[in-house]
NUVEX-920027 format. One record per atom (N, C-alpha, C, O, CB): residue number from 1; x, y, z; atom name; residue in three letters. Coordinates in steps of 0.2 Angstrom, whole numbers, plus 5000, padded with zeros to 4 digits. Glycine has a CB too. Example, Ala and Ser with C-alpha at 12.3 -4.5 7.8 and 13.67 -1.06 7.14 Angstrom:
// NUVEX-920027
1:5066:4972:5039:N:ALA
1:5062:4978:5039:CA:ALA
1:5066:4984:5039:C:ALA
1:5071:4983:5042:O:ALA
1:5057:4978:5045:CB:ALA
2:5064:4989:5035:N:SER
2:5068:4995:5036:CA:SER
2:5064:5000:5039:C:SER
2:5067:5006:5040:O:SER
2:5070:4997:5029:CB:SER
// end
This chain:
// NUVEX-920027
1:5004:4994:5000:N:UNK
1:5000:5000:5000:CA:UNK
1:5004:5006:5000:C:UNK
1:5010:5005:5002:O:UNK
1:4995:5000:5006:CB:UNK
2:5002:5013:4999:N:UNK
2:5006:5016:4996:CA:UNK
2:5002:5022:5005:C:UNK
2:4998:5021:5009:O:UNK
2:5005:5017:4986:CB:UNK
3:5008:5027:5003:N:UNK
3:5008:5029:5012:CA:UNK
3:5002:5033:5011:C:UNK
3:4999:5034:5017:O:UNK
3:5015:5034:5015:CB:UNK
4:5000:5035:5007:N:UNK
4:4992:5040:5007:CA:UNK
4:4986:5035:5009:C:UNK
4:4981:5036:5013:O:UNK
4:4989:5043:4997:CB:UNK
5:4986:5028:5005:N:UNK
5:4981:5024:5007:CA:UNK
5:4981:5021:5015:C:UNK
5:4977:5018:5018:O:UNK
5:4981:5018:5003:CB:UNK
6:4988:5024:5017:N:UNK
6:4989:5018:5024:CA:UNK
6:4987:5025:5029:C:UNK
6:4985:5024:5034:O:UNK
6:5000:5013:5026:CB:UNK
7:4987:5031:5027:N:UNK
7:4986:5035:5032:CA:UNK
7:4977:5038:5032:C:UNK
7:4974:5042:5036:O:UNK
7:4992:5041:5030:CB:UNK
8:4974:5036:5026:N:UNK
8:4966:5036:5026:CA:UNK
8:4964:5030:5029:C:UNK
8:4958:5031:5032:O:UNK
8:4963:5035:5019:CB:UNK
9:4967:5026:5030:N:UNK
9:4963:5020:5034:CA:UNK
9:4967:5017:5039:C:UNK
9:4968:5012:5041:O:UNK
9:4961:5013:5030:CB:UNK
10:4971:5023:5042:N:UNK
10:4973:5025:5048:CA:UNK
10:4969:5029:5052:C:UNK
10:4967:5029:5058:O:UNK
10:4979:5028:5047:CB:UNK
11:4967:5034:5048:N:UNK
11:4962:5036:5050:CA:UNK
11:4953:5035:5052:C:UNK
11:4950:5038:5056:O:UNK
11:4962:5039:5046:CB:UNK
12:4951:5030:5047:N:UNK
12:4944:5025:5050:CA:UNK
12:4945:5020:5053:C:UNK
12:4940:5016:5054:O:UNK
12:4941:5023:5046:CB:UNK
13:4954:5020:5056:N:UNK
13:4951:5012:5061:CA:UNK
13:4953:5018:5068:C:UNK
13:4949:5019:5073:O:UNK
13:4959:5000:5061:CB:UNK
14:4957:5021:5068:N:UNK
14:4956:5026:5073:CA:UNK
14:4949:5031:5076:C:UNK
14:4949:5033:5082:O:UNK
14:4959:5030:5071:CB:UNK
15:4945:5031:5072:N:UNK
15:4938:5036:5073:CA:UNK
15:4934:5032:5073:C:UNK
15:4931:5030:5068:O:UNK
15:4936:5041:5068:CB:UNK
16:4932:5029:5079:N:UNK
16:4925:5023:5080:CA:UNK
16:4922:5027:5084:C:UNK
16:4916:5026:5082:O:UNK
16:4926:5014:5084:CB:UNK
17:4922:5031:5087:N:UNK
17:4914:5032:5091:CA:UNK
17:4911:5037:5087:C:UNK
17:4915:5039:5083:O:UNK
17:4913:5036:5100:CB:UNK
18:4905:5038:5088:N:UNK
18:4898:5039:5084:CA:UNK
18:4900:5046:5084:C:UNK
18:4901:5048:5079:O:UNK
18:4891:5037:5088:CB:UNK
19:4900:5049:5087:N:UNK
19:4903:5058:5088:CA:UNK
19:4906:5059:5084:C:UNK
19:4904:5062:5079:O:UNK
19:4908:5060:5094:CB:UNK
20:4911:5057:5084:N:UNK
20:4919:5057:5076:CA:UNK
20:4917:5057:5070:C:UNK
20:4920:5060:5065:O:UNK
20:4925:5051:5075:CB:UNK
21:4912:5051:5070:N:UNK
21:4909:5050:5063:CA:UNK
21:4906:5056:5061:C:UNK
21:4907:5059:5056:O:UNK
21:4904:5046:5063:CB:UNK
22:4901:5057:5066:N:UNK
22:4895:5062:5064:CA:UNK
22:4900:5071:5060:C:UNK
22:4898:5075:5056:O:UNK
22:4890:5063:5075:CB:UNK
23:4904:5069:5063:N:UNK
23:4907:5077:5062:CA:UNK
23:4911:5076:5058:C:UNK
23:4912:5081:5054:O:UNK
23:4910:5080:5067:CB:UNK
24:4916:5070:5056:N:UNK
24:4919:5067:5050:CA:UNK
24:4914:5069:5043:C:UNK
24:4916:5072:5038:O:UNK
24:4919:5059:5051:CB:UNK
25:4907:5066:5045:N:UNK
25:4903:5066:5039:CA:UNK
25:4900:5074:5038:C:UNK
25:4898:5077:5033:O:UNK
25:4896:5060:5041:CB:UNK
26:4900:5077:5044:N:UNK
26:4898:5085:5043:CA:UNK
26:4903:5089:5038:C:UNK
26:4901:5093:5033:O:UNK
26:4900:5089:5050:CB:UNK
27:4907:5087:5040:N:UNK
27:4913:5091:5037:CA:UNK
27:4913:5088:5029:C:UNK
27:4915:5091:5024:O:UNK
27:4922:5089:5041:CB:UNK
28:4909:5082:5028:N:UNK
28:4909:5081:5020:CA:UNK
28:4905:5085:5015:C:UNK
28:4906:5088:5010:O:UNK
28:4907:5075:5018:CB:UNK
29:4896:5084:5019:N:UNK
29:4892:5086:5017:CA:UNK
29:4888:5089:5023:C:UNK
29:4884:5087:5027:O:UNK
29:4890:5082:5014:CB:UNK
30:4890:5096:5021:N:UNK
30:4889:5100:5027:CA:UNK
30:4879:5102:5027:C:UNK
30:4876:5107:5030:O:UNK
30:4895:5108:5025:CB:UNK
31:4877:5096:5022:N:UNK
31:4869:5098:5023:CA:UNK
31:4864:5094:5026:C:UNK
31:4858:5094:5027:O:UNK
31:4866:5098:5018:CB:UNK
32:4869:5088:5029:N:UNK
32:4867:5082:5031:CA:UNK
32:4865:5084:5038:C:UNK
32:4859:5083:5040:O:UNK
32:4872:5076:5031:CB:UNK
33:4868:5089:5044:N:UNK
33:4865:5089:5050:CA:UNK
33:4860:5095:5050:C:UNK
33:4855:5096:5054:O:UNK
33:4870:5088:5056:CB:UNK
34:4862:5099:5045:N:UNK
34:4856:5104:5044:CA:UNK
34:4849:5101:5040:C:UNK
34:4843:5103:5041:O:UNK
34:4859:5112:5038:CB:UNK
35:4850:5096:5038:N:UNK
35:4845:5091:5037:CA:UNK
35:4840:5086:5042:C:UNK
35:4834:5085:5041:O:UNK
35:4849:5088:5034:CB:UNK
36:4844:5085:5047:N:UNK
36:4844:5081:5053:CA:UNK
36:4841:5087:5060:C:UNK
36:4839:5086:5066:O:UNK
36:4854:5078:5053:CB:UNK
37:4842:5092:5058:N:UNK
37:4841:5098:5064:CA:UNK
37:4836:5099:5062:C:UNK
37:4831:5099:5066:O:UNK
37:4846:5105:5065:CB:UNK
38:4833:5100:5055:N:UNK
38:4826:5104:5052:CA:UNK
38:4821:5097:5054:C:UNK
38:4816:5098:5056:O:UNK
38:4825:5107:5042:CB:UNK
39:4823:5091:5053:N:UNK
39:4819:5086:5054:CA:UNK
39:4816:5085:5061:C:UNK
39:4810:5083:5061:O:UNK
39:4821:5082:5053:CB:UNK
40:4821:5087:5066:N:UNK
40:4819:5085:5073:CA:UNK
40:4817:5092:5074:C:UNK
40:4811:5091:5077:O:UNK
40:4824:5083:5078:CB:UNK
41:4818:5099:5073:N:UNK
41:4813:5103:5073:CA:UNK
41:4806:5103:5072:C:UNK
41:4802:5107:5075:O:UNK
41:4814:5106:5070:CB:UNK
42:4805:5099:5066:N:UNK
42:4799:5099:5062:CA:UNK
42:4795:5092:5068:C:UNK
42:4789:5092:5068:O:UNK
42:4800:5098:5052:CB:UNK
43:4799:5087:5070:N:UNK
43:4795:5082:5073:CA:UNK
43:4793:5085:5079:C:UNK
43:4787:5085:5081:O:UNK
43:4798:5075:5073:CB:UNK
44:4798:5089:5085:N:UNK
44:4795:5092:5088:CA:UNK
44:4790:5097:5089:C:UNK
44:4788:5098:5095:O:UNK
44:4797:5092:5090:CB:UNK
45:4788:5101:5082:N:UNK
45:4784:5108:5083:CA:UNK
45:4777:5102:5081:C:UNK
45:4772:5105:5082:O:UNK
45:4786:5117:5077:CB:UNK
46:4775:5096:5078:N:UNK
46:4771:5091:5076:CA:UNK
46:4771:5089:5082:C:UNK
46:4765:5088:5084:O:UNK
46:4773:5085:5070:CB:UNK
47:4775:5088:5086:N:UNK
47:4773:5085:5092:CA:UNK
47:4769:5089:5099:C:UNK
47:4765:5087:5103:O:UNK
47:4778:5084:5095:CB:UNK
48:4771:5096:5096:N:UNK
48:4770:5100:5102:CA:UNK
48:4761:5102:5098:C:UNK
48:4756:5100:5101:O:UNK
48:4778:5108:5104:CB:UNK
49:4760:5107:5092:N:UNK
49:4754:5105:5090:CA:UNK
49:4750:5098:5090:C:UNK
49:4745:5099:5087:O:UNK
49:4754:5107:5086:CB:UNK
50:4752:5093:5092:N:UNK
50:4746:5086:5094:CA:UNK
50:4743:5089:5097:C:UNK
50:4737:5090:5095:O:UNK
50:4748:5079:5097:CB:UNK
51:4745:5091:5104:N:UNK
51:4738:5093:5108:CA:UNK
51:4736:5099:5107:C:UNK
51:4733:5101:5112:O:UNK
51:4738:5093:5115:CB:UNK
52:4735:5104:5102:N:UNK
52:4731:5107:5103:CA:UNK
52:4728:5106:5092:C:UNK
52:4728:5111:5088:O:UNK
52:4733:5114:5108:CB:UNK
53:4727:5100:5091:N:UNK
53:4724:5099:5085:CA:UNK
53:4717:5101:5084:C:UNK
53:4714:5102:5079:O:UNK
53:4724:5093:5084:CB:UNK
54:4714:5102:5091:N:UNK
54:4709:5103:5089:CA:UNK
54:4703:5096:5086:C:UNK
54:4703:5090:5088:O:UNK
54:4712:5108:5083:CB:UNK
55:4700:5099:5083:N:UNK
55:4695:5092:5080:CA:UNK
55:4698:5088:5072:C:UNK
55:4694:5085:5068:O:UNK
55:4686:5096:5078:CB:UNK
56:4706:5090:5073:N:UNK
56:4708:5086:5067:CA:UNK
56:4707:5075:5068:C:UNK
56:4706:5071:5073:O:UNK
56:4719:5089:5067:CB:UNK
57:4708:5075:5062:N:UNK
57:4710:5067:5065:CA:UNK
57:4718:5067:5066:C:UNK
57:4722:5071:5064:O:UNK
57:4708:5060:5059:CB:UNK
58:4719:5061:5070:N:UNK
58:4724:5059:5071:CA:UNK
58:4729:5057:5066:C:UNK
58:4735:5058:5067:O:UNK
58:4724:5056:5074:CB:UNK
59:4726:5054:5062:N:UNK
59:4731:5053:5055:CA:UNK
59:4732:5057:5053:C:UNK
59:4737:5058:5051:O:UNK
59:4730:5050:5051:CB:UNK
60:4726:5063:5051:N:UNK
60:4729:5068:5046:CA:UNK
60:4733:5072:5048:C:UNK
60:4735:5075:5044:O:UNK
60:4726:5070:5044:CB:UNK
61:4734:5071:5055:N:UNK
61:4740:5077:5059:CA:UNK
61:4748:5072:5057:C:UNK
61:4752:5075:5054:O:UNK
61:4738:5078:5070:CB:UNK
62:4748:5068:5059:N:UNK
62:4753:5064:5056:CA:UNK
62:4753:5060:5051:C:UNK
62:4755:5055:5051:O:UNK
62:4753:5061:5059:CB:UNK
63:4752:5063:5045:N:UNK
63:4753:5062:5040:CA:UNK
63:4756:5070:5035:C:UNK
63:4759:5070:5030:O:UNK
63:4747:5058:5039:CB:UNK
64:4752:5076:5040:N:UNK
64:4756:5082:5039:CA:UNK
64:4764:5082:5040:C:UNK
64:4768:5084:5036:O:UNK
64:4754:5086:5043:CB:UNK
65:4763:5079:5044:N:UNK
65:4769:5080:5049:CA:UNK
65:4775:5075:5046:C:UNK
65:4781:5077:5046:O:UNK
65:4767:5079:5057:CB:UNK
66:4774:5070:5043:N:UNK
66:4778:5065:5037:CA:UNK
66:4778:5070:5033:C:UNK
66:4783:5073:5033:O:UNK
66:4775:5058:5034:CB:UNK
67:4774:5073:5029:N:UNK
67:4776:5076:5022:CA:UNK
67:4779:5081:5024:C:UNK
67:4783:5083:5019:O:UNK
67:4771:5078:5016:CB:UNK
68:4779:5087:5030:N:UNK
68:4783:5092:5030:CA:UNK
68:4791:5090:5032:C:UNK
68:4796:5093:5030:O:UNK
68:4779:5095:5036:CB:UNK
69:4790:5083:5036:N:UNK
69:4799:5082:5037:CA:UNK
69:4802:5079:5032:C:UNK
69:4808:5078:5032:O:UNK
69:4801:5078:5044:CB:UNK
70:4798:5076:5026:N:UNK
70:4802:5072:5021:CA:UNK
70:4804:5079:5017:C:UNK
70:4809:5082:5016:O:UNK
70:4797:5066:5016:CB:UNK
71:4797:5082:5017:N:UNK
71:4799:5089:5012:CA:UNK
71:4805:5092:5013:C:UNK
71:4809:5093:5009:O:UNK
71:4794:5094:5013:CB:UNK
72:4806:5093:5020:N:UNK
72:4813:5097:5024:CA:UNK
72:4819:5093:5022:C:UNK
72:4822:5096:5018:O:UNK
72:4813:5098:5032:CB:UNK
73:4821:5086:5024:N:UNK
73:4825:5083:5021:CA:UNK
73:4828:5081:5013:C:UNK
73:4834:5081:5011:O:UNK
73:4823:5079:5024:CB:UNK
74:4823:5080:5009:N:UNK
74:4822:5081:5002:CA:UNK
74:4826:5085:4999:C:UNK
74:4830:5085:4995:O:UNK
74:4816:5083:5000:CB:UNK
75:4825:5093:5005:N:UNK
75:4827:5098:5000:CA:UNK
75:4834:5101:5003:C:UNK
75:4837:5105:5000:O:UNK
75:4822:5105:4998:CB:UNK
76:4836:5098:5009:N:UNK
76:4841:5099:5012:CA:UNK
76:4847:5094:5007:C:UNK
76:4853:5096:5006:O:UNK
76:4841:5098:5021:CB:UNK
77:4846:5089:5005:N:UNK
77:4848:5085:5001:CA:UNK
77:4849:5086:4995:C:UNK
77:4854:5084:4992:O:UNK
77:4844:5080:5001:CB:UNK
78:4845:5090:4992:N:UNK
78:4845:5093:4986:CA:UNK
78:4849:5098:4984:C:UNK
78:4851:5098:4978:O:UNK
78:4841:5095:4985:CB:UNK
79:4850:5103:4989:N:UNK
79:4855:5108:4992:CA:UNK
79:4859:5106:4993:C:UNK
79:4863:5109:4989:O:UNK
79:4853:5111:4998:CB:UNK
80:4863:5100:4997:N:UNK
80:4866:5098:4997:CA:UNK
80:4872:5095:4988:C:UNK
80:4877:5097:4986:O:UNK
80:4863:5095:5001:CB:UNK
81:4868:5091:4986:N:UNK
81:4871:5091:4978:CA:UNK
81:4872:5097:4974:C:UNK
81:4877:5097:4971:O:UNK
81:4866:5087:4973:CB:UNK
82:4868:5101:4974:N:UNK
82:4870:5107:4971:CA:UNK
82:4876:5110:4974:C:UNK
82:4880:5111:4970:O:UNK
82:4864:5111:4970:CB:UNK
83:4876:5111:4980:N:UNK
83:4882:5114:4983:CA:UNK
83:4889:5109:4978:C:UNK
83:4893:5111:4974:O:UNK
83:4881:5114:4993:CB:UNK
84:4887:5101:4980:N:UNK
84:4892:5097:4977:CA:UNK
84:4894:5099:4971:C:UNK
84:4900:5100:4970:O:UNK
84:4891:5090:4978:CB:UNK
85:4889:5100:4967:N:UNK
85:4891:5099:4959:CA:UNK
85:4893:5108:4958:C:UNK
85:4897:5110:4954:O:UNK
85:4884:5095:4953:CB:UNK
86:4890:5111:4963:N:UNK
86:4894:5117:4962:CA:UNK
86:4901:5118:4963:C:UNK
86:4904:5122:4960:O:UNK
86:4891:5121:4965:CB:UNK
87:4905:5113:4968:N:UNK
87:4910:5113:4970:CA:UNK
87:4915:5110:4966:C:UNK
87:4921:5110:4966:O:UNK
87:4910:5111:4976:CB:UNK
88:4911:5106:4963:N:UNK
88:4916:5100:4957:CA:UNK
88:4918:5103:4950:C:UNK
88:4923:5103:4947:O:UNK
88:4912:5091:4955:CB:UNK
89:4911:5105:4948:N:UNK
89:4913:5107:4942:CA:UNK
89:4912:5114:4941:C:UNK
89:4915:5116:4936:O:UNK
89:4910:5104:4937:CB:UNK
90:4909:5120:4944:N:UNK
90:4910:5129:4945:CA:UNK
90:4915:5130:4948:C:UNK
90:4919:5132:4944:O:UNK
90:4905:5134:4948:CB:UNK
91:4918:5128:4954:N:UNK
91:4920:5131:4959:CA:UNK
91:4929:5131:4959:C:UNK
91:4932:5135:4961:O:UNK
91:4917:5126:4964:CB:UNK
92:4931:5125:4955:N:UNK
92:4937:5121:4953:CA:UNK
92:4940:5130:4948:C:UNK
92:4937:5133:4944:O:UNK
92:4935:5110:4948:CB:UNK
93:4946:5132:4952:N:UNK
93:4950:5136:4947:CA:UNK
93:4953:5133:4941:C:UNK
93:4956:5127:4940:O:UNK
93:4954:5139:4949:CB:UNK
94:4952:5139:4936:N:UNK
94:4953:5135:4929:CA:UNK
94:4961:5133:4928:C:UNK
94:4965:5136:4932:O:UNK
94:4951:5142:4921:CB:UNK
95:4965:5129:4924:N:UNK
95:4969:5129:4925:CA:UNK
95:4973:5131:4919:C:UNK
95:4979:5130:4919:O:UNK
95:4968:5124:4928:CB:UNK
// end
């Protein structure tokens, strides 16, 4: 193995707790926890309106509340690729 490959997977048998990961993977795609933050926002303001729904049904409150956090994820995701493909192929100086 050549010393670049031995120091990348020096690197992932070093970084096992969940923490390291999490911020390893931040640092890739910086839309994944802004993705992950609007979701649990959005599941707790669905939570916190449950009780006062009113005369909704129950499913249809939770079933809002899926399309609002897929929606949020979806487009944090989407955001995400564009940022990427903006970085790979605009972003790169000309050579």
């Amino acid at each position: 193995m050549t010393s670049s490959q031995e120091s990348i997977l020096s690197t992932y048998e070093t970084d096992d707790s969940p923490t390291s990961k999490l911020i390893r993977k931040s640092r890739e795609a910086p839309f994944v926890p802004a993705g992950l933050a609007g979701l649990t926002a959005i599941v707790a303001y669905g939570l916190y309106k449950l009780k006062h729904r009113g005369d909704t049904k129950m499913s249809v409150h939770l079933i809002h509340m899926r399309v609002g956090a897929q929606g949020f994820v979806v487009g944090a995701l989407t955001c995400g690729v564009l940022y990427s493909m903006y970085k790979e192929y605009w972003g790169k100086p000309k050579e």
